[in-house]
PASEBA-1860 file (N, C-alpha, C; in nm, 3 decimals):
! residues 91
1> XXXXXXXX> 0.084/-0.116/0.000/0.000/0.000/0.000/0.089/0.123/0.000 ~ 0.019/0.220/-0.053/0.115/0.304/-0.076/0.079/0.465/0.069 ~ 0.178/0.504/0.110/0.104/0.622/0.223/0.208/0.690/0.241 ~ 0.165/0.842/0.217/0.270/0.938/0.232/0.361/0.926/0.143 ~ 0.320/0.914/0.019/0.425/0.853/-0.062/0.538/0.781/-0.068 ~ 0.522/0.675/0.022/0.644/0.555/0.007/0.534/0.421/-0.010 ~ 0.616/0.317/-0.073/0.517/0.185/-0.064/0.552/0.098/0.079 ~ 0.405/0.005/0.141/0.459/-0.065/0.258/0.381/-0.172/0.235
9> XXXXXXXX> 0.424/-0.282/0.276/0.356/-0.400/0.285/0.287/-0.450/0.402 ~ 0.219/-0.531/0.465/0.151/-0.572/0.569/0.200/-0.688/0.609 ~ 0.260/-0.727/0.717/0.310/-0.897/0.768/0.177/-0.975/0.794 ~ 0.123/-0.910/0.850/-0.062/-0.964/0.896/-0.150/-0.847/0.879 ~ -0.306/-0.916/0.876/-0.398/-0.842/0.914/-0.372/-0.732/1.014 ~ -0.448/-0.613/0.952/-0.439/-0.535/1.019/-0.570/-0.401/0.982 ~ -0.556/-0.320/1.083/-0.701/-0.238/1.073/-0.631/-0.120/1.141 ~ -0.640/0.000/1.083/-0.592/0.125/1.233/-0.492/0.159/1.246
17> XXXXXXXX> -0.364/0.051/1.193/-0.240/0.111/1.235/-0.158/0.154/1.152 ~ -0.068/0.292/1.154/-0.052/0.374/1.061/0.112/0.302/1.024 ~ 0.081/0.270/0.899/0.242/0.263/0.809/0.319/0.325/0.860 ~ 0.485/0.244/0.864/0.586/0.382/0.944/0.618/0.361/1.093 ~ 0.487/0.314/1.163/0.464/0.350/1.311/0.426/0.216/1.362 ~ 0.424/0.145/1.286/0.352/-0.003/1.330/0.442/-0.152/1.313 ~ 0.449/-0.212/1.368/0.587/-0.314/1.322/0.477/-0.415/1.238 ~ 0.368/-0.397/1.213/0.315/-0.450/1.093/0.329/-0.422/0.958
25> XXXXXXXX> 0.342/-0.288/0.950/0.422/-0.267/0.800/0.545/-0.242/0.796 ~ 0.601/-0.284/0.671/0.746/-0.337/0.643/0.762/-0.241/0.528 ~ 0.840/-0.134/0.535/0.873/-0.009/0.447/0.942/-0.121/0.349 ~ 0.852/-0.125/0.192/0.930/-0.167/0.094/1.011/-0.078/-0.030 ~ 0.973/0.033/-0.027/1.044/0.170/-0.107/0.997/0.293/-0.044 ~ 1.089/0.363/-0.001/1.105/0.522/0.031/1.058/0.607/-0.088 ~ 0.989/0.703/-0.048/0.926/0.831/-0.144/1.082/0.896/-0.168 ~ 1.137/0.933/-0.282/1.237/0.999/-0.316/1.203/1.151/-0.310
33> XXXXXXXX> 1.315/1.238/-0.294/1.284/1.400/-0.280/1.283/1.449/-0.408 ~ 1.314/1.401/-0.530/1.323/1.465/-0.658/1.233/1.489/-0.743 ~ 1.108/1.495/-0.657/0.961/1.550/-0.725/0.924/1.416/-0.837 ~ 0.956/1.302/-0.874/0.951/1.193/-0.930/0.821/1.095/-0.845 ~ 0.731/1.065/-0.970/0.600/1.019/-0.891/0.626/0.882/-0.840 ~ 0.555/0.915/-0.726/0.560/0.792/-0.601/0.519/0.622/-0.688 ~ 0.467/0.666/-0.785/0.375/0.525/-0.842/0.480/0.500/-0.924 ~ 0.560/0.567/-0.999/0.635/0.518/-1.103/0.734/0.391/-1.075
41> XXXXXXXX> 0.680/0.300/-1.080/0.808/0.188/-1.044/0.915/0.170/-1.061 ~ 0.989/0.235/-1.189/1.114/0.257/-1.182/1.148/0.150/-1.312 ~ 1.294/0.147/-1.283/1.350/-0.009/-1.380/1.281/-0.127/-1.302 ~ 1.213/-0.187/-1.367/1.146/-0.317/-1.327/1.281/-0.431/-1.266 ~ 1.346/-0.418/-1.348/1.483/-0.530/-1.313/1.556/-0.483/-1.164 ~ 1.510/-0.368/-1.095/1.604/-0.312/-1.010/1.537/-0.330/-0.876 ~ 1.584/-0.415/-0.739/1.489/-0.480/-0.613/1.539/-0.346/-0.578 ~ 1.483/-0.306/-0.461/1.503/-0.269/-0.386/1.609/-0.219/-0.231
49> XXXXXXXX> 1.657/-0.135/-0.186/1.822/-0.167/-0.158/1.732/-0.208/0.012 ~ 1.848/-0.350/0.032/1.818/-0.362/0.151/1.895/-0.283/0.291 ~ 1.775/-0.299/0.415/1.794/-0.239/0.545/1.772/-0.290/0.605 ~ 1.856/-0.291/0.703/1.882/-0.376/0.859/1.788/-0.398/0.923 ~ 1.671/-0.297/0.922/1.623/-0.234/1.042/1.456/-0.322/0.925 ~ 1.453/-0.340/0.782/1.351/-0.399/0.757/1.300/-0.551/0.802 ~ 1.192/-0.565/0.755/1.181/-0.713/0.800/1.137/-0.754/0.655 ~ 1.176/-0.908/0.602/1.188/-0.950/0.489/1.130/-1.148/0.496
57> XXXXXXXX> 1.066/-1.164/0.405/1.006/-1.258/0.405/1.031/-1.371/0.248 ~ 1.031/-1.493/0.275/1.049/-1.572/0.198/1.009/-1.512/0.025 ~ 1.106/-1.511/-0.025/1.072/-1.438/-0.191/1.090/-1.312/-0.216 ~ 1.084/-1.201/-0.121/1.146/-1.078/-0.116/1.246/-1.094/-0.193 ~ 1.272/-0.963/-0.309/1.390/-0.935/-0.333/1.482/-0.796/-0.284 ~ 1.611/-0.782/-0.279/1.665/-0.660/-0.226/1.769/-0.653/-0.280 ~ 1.856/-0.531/-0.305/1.992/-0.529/-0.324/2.101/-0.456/-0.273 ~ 2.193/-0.490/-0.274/2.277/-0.534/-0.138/2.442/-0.521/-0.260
65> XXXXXXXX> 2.513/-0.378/-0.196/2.664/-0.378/-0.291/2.630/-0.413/-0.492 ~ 2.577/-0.379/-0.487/2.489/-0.417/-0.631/2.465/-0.540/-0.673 ~ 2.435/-0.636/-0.590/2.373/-0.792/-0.634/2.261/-0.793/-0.549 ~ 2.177/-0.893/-0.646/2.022/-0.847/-0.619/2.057/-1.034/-0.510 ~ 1.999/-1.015/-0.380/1.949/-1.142/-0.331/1.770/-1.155/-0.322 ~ 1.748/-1.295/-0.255/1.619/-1.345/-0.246/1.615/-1.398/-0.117 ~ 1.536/-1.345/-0.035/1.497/-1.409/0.092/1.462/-1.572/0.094 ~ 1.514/-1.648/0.166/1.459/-1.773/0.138/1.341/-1.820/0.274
73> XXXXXXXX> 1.379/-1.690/0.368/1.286/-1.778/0.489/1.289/-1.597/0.563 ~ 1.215/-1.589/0.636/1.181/-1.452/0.718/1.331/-1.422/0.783 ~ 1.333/-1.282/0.783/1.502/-1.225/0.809/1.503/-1.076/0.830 ~ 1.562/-1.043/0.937/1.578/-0.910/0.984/1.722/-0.881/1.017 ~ 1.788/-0.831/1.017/1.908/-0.743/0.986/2.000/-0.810/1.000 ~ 1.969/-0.986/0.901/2.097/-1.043/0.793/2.167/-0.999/0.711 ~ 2.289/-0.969/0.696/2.332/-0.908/0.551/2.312/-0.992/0.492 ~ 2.254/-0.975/0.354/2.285/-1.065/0.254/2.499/-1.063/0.219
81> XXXXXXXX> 2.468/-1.194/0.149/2.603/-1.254/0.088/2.676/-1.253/0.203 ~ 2.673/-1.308/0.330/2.803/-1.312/0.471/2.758/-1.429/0.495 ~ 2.688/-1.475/0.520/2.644/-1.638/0.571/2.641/-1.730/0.426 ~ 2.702/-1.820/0.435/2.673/-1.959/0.331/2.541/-2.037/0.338 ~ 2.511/-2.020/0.465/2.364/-2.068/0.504/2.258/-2.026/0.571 ~ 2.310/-1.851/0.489/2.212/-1.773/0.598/2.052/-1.756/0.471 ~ 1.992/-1.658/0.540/1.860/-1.654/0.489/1.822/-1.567/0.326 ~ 1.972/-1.545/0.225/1.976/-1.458/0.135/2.057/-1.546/0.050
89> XXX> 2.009/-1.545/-0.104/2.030/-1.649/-0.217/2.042/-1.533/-0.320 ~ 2.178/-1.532/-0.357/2.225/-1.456/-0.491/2.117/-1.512/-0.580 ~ 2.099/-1.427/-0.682/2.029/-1.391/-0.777/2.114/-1.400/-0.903
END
């Protein structure tokens, strides 16, 4: 969903609680300052840069030193590419 111009996703049901402020939504793109519309998706080929502080779920993509990984199982402030058997699968 999109609010205040950034997009956020929902981990669960939810009713009332404001994007941003809720550990139910999971900031998936920041509103940029360069007057560039919030809806425009951009290069389709390009995930999203990952953050520590997000929470990320099986199939998520993000990118990380410029290689795109894939969540394989729920993960919060894993780096991708440091673990051999951690929760992030080069792309």
């Amino acid at each position: 969903m999109s609010y205040d111009g950034s997009e956020y996703r929902a981990l669960w049901w939810t009713q009332g609680e404001t994007p941003g402020s809720a550990q139910v939504w999971v900031l998936v793109s920041a509103c940029g300052d360069d007057g560039s519309d919030p809806g425009d998706p951009g290069d389709p080929g390009t995930a999203p840069a990952w953050s520590s502080t997000a929470v990320y779920t099986a199939g998520d993509l993000v990118s990380y030193q410029g290689v795109t990984y894939k969540a394989l199982w729920w993960t919060q402030g894993d780096v991708p590419g440091t673990a051999q058997w951690g929760p992030w699968a080069q792309q």
